[in-house]
Structure formats: structure tokens, C-alpha cells
N, C-alpha and C positions, 0 to 999 in steps of 0.2 A: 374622780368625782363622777365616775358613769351615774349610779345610784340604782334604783329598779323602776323599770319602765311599769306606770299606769296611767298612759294612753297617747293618744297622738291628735292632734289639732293640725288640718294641713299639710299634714305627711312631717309635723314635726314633734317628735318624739318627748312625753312630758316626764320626766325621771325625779323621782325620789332618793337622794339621801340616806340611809340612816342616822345621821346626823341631827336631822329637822325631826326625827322623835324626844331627843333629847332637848332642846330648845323647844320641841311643842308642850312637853310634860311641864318645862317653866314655866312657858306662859301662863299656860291654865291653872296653875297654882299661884302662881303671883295673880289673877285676874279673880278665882274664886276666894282666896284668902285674902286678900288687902282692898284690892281695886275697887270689883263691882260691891263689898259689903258699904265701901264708903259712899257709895252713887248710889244704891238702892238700899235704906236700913232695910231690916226684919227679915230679910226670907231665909228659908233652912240653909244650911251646909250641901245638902243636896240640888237646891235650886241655884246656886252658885256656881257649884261643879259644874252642872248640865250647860248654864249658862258659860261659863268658861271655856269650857271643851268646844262649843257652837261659835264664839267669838276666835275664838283660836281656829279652828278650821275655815271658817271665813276670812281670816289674816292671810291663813298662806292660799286659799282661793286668791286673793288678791296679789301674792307675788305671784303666781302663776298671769294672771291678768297685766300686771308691769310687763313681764318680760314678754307676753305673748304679742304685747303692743308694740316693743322691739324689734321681735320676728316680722310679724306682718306688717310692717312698714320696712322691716328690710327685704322679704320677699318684692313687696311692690316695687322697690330700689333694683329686683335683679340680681340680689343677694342672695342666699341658698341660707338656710338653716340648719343645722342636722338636729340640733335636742337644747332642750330646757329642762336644766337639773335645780332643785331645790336643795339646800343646803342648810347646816347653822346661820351661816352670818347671811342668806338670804336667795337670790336666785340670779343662774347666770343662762346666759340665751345663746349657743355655740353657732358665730354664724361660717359659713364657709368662707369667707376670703374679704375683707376690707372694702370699704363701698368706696366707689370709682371717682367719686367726685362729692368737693366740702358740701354742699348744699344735700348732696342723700346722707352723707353722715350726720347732719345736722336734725337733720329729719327722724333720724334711727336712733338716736341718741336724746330727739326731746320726746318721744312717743313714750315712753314707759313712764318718764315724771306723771305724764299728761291723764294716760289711763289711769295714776293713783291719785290725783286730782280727782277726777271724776267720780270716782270710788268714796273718796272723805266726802266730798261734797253729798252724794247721795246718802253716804250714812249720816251725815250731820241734820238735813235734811228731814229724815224719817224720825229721826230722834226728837219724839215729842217732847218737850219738858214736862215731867211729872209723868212719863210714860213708863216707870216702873224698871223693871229689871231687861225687859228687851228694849226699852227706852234707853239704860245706862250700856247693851250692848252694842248698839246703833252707836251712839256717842265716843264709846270707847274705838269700835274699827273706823268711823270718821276722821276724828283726831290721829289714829295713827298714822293711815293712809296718807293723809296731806302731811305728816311728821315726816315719814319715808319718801315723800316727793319733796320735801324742802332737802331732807340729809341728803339723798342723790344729786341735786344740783349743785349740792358744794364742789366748787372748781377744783375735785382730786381726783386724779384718772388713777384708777379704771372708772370709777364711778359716771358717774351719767354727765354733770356739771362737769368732768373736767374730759371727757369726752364732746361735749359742747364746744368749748377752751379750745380744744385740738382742732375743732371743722372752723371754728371764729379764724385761729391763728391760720388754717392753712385757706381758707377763702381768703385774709387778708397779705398774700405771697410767700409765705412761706411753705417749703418743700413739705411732702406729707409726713416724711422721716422726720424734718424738722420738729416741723408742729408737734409732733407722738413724743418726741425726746424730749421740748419745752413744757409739754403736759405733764409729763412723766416724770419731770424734777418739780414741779409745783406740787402734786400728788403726793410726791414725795415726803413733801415739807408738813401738808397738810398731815397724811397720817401719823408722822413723828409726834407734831402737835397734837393729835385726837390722843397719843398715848399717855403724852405727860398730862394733858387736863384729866384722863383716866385713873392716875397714878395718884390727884390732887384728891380730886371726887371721893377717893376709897376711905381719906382720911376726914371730908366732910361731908359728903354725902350717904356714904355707905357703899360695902364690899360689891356687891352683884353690879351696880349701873356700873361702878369704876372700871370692873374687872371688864365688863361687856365693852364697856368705849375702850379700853387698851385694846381688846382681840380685833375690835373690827380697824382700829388706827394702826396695830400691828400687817393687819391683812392687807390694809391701803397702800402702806409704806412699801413692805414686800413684796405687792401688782405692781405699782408703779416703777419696781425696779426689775422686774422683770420684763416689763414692754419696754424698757428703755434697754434693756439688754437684746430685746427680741431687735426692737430696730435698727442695733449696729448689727446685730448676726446677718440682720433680710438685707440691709445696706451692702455689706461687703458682698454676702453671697449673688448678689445680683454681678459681679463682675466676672464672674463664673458662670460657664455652659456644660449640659450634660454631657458633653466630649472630655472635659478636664477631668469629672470623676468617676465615669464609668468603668468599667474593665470591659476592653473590647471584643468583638467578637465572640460570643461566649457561642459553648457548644452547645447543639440541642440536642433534644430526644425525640425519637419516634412517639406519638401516641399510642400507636397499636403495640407498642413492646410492655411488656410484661414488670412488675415492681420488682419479679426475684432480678431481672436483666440489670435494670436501673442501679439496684442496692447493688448484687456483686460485680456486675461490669462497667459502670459510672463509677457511682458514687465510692468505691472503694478507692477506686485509683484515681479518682479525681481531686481534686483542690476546693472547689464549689460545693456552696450549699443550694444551689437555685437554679434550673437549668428550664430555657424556652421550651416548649413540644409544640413540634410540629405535626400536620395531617402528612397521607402517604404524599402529595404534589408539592410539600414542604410549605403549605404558608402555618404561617404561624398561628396554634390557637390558642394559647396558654403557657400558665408556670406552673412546675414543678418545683417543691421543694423538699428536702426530704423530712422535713417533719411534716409536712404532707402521709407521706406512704404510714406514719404511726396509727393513722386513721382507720388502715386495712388490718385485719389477724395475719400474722406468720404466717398461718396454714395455708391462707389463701393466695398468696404471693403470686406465684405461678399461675394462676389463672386470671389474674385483677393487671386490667393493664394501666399504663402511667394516666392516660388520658382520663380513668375514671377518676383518679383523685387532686388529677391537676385543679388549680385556680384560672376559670377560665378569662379569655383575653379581657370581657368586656366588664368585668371582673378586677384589672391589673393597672396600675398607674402603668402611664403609658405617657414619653413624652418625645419630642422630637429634640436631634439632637442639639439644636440654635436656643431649646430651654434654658433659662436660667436656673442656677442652681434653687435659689428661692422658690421660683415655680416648680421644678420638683420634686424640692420637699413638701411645699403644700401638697401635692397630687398626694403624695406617698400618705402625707397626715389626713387629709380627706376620709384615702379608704383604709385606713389602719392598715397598709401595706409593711412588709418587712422587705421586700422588693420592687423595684420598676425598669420596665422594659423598654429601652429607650432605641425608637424605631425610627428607619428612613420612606416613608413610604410604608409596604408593607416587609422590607427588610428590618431585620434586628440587628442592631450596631454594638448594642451593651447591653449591660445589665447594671443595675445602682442599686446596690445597700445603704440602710442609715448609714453604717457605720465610714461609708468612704465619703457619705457629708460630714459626716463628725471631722474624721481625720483632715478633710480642706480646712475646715471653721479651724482647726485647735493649730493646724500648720501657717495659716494668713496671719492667725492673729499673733501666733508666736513672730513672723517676720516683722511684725509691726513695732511688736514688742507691748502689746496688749496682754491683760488675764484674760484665759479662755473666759469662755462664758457659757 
């Protein structure tokens, strides 16, 4: 769900979907063909349009505005954000790492109802009666706004309300793990719910609302059981240090040596796909990997050395070896790492691939006698 970045708020990156073209083309066609012609008789097909297209782009201004109110109350919390991607079924706020304590999650979690409050409010507001076709546009983004801040307070995690749910339960003693897995089965329930009223709706109501309340109670049901799966994963993985799954001592490479060196005298006869470089006094300044060197021409081999296409150090999840395993898979997922270099000091002790947290996660859980997840 990256989408395509058009622009950044904060140093946080605001991403598009293709997705939200398909759902925008709806809207403005449900808004110019049914909606606004009932709110406003008389105007052309074309006044409609225009009018549609202009309420629909102010909609998703507004999920941009939700989530943005997320971020910036989870920045203030000390939370990091990286991007805000808009989608079909609406917008999600990528923050870096879970907030420290129930009171900032509580805070993070009621900021985006809060800002689409305020939003309906002021369109409801502006919305003269008898103020004609921008009068019925007012009207319509008011109503929905405060629509989309009541649906979000419904107590279904991931949603906003049962992200609530979660900071209520863990201020009132229970573990944070806890709280996320009691959320995470209410959430549960609730989207199974939203699908069958979906399923009901199709036969009285009509196919499109029906069909839209399944997708999004299918999506609830399906979040909610994947943070409940995330929270046994972060659970157990916490019983684990980057000592258990690294492979130790790994070789390095010169930076000044040459990619023909690395491809025919490493990585030929090596095992490894990812090797530290060091400067000539040996500290370490980076990774090498060998899809790395596909970056250079052939031709150039021999004169292009490791160090020019390394990943460099400040660059590389880096964790010390007392991390837990949880913490450096975040680090790795932070920077879209394929590796991390797990240091004592300024010594390198390992090296860690996804894959050798896969391999702990699928070997604990088999001892438990648990399904992977």
C-alpha cells in the first residue's frame, strides 16, 4: 500500500493509492447522479459533475486531515511517522513504533475522530439552507465527516474506537499485549458483524451500500486478526536476543577492494549474501550486498570499488547484541532493510536476515505447538 507520494506535511510523506481513483470515480457519480440532484433540483448534468468532482476531492482532503491529526499528535507523543497513504476503504497513518504509554495512545487514537468533527461541524455550518448546490455541497461533506467520526469510534480495532478500547483497557491494568489481543477479538466480532448486516442490506437495501459494508467489515475482521497475530509474534519474540539469531562473526570486506575482487574472490566461494566493509584501520562503515554490485556495468567492475556501492553504516539497522528480537525486526522494518548489523561497540558480532527471524518465529512456535503465523 506505498501508493505515489504527492507531498509531505512534517517530514511526513502524504501517498496515494491507486485504489482511491476507483472509489473517487464512485463517489462523484453517486453524488452527481442521485445525491446533489435530490438536495438541489434543476441544475444541468454538468453543474452536478463539477459539483461532485469538488465534494469528492474535499472528502479525501478530509481523510488526509483525520489521519494528519493522528500524526501530529503522535509526533508530539515522540512517536515518529513515516507516510500517510490514502486508499479505497480510507486512510492509514504509518507510525514508527507503538506509543509508550495508555494516556499518548489515547490521545493518538481520539485526534483523527476529533479533526473529522471539526470538519462536519464547519461544513454543516457554512451550509446555508436554501444555499443552492454549494449549499447541498457543504451539507453533504458535513454529514459525512461526522458519519466517518462516528464509524471510526466503533470499539473495532484497528479502527480508531477500538484503538480507544485498547489505551481504556491498558490504563485500567492490563498488559499492552493484553489490551491489543482483547481489542483485537472485539474488532473481531465487530467486523464479522458489519459483514452479515452487509450481506442483509444487499437484499434490502441495495447491492453497492451492501457490498461497501462487507468490504470494509471484511477489512476490520482481517486487521483485527492480524494485530492479534502481530501481538503473539512481538510477545514471544521478545524472549529472544540478537545473539540467538544472528550468524556470527561474519566476514568483511575492504572498501577499497574492487566489485571484480568481491564477485570472484567472496562471493564465489562464499555462503553469504551480505558482508560488513570496513575502511583500511578496519572500523566498520557499511554493507555490502551482492545485489548491491547489480547497480554497477560489468565493464566497470574492476575499477568501481565495494565502498562505492555499499549501504552505508548510518544507512543500516544496527542493533546491539542484548536487543530483542522484536526490536530488531522493527529496526530492519523502519528502514526497509534486507539486513542488520548487530554491533558490540564499534565491533561487528553478526549479521541478521529476515529470514533467520522467520526461522526463530516458525521453530518457537512449532515447540509450542502453535500455527506459524
Amino acid at each position: 500500500m506505498n501508493g505515489v507520494l504527492i507531498g509531505r506535511v512534517r517530514g511526513i510523506e502524504i501517498r496515494v493509492s491507486w485504489s482511491v481513483a476507483i472509489i473517487g470515480w464512485l463517489i462523484a457519480w453517486s453524488l452527481a447522479s442521485e445525491v446533489l440532484p435530490q438536495m438541489a433540483e434543476g441544475r444541468s448534468d454538468r453543474a452536478y459533475w463539477i459539483a461532485g468532482i469538488v465534494a469528492t476531492v474535499g472528502f479525501f482532503a478530509a481523510l488526509v486531515a483525520h489521519e494528519l491529526g493522528h500524526s501530529l499528535v503522535a509526533q508530539s507523543q515522540g512517536v515518529g511517522v513515516k507516510s500517510i497513504t490514502l486508499w479505497m476503504l480510507g486512510g492509514v497513518a504509518r507510525l514508527e513504533r507503538p506509543a509508550a504509554d495508555p494516556s499518548a495512545a489515547m490521545r493518538i487514537a481520539v485526534a483523527g475522530p476529533a479533526v473529522s468533527i471539526v470538519c462536519g461541524l464547519v461544513g454543516l455550518a457554512l451550509a446555508i439552507p436554501g444555499g443552492g448546490l454549494s449549499g447541498a455541497v457543504l451539507m453533504w461533506f458535513g454529514s459525512i465527516n461526522l458519519l466517518l467520526a462516528g464509524f471510526n469510534l466503533l470499539p473495532a480495532f484497528p479502527l480508531d474506537g477500538g484503538r480507544v478500547y485498547q489505551a481504556w483497557l491498558w490504563r485500567g491494568g492490563l498488559s499492552q499485549d493484553d489490551a491489543t489481543a482483547k481489542a483485537a477479538r472485539l474488532g473481531g466480532g465487530v467486523g464479522q458483524a458489519m459483514v452479515w448486516v452487509g450481506i442483509v442490506e444487499i437484499f434490502f437495501s441495495g447491492l453497492l451500500a451492501g457490498v461497501w459494508l462487507m468490504a470494509i467489515g471484511w477489512f476490520v475482521r482481517e486487521a483485527s486478526a492480524a494485530e492479534a497475530q502481530g501481538v503473539r509474534r512481538e510477545s514471544m519474540l521478545r524472549s529472544f536476543t540478537a545473539l540467538d539469531v544472528m550468524t556470527p562473526d561474519p566476514e568483511s570486506v575492504p572498501g577499497s577492494r574492487s566489485i571484480e575482487w568481491f564477485v570472484d574472490d567472496l562471493v564465489s566461494s562464499g555462503r553469504h549474501a551480505a558482508y560488513p566493509v570496513v575502511d583500511g584501520t578496519g572500523r566498520v562503515i557499511g554493507l555490502v550486498e551482492i545485489k548491491s554490485v547489480r547497480s554497477s556495468p560489468r565493464a566497470t567492475w574492476s575499477t568501481t570499488s565495494v565502498q562505492a556501492v555499499m549501504t552505508p553504516l548510518e544507512d543500516v539497522p544496527v542493533v546491539a547484541p542484548n536487543a530483542t528480537v522484536d526490536q530488531l525486526a522493527r529496526a530492519m522494518e523502519e528502514r526497509s532493510a534486507t539486513r542488520a548489523l548487530v554491533m558490540d561497540g564499534d565491533v561487528v558480532v553478526g549479521i541478521v536476515s529476515p529470514s533467520d527471524v522467520v526461522r526463530l518465529t516458525i521453530a518457537v512456535q512449532l515447540a509450542q505447538g502453535t500455527e506459524p503465523v
